[in-house]
C-alpha angles and dihedrals in degrees: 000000000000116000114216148195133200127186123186115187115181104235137002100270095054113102126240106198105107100055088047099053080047092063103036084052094056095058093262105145115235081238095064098045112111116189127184122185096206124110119274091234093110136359099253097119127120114221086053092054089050102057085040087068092046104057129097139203104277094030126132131225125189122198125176093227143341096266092054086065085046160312101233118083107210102043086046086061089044095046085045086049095055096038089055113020095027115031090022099230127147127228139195125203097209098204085035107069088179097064101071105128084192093076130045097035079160126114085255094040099048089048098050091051074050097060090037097046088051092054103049094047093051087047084047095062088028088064085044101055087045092055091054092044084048080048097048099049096047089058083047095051091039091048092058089053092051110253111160110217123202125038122315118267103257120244120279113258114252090245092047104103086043095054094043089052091057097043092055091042074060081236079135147026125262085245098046088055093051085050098042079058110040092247144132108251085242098052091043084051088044095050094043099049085054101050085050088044091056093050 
């Protein structure tokens, strides 16, 4: 039997240490500790699929708790479905003490990590869908008062109205123009549209 860990954190600036002293604590070699920073949104991550290949019946996988295996609930029930039924392997849900799929192999056991399981992973999606509407709304909010969001347009090149003038005058292709400034066709049209727009 191989014992495992696996850590998922969002994005590259989350940190991962907790998860990482949770599993150590709980006996899971460094070597064995697969981490992934991806959303949690699907299972197409790498260092997931790998540990996956290389489980066997009778292993053991640690997680800290059910979001860190993922945010989607119907792919976390599905994942849960091939590590244990599939693949045999057995899980435990560190902040979780109920799913354990070690104890309560019996028909009641195995029911009640079903209704918990159900109802973390719901509460799991149902977390993510509330951080892009609270995403949503802050861009929102930041948008009304004004708060421009990207990188700033770069600065017109010096020859630009010339060129513009001439462009229009039809002295020179569409293509030329873009060219004459160092531009992509689009952002020259862009740029253009907008000038003629403002006057």
């Amino acid at each position: 039997m191989s014992i495992y860990g696996y850590i998922r954190v969002s994005s590259r600036d989350q940190n991962e240490a907790r998860q990482l002293m949770a599993l150590r604590d709980a006996g899971v070699p460094d070597r064995c500790i697969f981490m992934d920073k991806l959303s949690g949104k699907d299972f197409n991550r790498p260092e997931y699929k790998k540990m996956l290949l290389k489980m066997k019946k009778d292993d053991l996988l640690y997680i800290k708790s059910i979001d860190r295996l993922g945010r989607n609930y119907e792919e976390i029930l599905q994942q849960w479905h091939i590590l244990t039924k599939k693949k045999g392997v057995d899980i435990v849900v560190l902040d979780m003490p109920l799913l354990d799929t070690r104890r309560g192999k019996d028909l009641m056991g195995t029911f009640l990590s079903d209704i918990v399981l159900q109802l973390l992973s719901f509460v799991a999606e149902n977390e993510r869908c509330n951080i892009h509407q609270r995403q949503a709304e802050g861009i929102a909010a930041a948008k009304a008062k004004g708060v421009k969001f990207g990188r700033p347009p770069l600065p017109l090149p010096d020859n630009f109205h010339e060129i513009h003038k001439a462009w229009r005058e039809k002295s020179i292709t569409l293509s030329e123009a873009a060219r004459a400034c160092k531009m992509p066709v689009g952002t020259f049209y862009g740029k253009a549209r907008k000038i003629e727009n403002a006057a």
